[in-house]
N, C-alpha and C positions, 0 to 999 in steps of 0.2 A: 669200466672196470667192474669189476665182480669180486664178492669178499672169498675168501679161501675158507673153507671149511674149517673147522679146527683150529684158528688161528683168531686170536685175541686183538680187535677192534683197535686202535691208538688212538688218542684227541693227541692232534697235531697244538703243538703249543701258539699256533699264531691261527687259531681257528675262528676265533671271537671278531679277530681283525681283518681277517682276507676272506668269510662268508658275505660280508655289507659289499665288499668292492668286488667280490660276485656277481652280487645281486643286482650291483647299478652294470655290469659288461653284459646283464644277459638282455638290458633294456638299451644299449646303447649301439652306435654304430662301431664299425673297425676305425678307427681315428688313428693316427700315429702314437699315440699315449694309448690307447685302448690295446690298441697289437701289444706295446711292451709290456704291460700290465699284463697281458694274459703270456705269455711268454715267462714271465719272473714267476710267475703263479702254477703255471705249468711245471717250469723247471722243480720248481719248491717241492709240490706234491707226488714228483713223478719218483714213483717204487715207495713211498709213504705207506705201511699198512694199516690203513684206516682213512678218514674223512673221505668214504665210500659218495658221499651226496658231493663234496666239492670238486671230486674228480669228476665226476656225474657231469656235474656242472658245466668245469670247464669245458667236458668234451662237445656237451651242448653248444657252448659259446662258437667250438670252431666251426662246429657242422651252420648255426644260422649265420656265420661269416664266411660261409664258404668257403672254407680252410681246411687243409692237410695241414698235421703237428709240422710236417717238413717247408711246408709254402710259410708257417706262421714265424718261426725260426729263420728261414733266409729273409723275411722282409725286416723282423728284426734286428739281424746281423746288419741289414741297410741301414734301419733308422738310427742306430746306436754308432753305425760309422761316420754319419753325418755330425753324430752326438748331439749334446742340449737337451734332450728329449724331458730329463728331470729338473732341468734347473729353473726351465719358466713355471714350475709349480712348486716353484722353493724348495727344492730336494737337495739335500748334494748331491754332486756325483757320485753313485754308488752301484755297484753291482752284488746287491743280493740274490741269489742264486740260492742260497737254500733255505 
C-alpha cells in the first residue's frame, strides 16, 4: 500500500497492540492460529488510512507464506468452520473483524 498524497496519516487505535503480534507472524510459520491471526489483522487494517508500516507488514507476511489475500481468507473460512481455533489460547469465541 502506498500513502495518498494529500491525505492525513491515522494511528489506528489498536496500533500499540497488533505491531508486537506483527512482529512474532513475520518470524513464525503459517500455523492454524497464525493464518487467523493474520486474517483478523488483514481484515482490521484493510482501507485504514494510515499504519502504512503494518499494512507493509502484513503484505510481507503473505508473500514469505506464500499466500494470495484470496488463498489466506478461504483457508481461514476452513479453520474457523472447524472452529476452536481461539479457545485453546483462552480467547472466547469472538470475531473481531475490525
Amino acid at each position: 500500500m502506498t500513502k495518498l498524497s494529500g491525505s492525513k496519516e491515522q494511528q489506528h487505535p489498536l496500533y500499540n497492540r497488533d505491531r508486537p503480534l506483527i512482529d512474532i507472524l513475520l518470524a513464525q510459520e503459517p500455523t492454524d492460529y497464525n493464518l487467523a491471526e493474520l486474517a483478523r489483522l488483514k481484515i482490521r487494517y484493510q482501507g485504514f488510512p494510515g499504519a502504512w508500516d503494518i499494512q507493509n507488514s502484513l503484505n510481507e507476511v503473505l508473500e514469505r507464506w506464500g499466500l494470495t489475500e484470496e488463498e489466506l481468507f478461504t483457508r481461514t473460512r476452513e479453520i474457523h468452520q472447524i472452529g476452536g481455533i481461539y479457545k485453546s489460547r483462552g480467547k472466547k469465541e469472538e470475531e473481531d473483524w475490525n
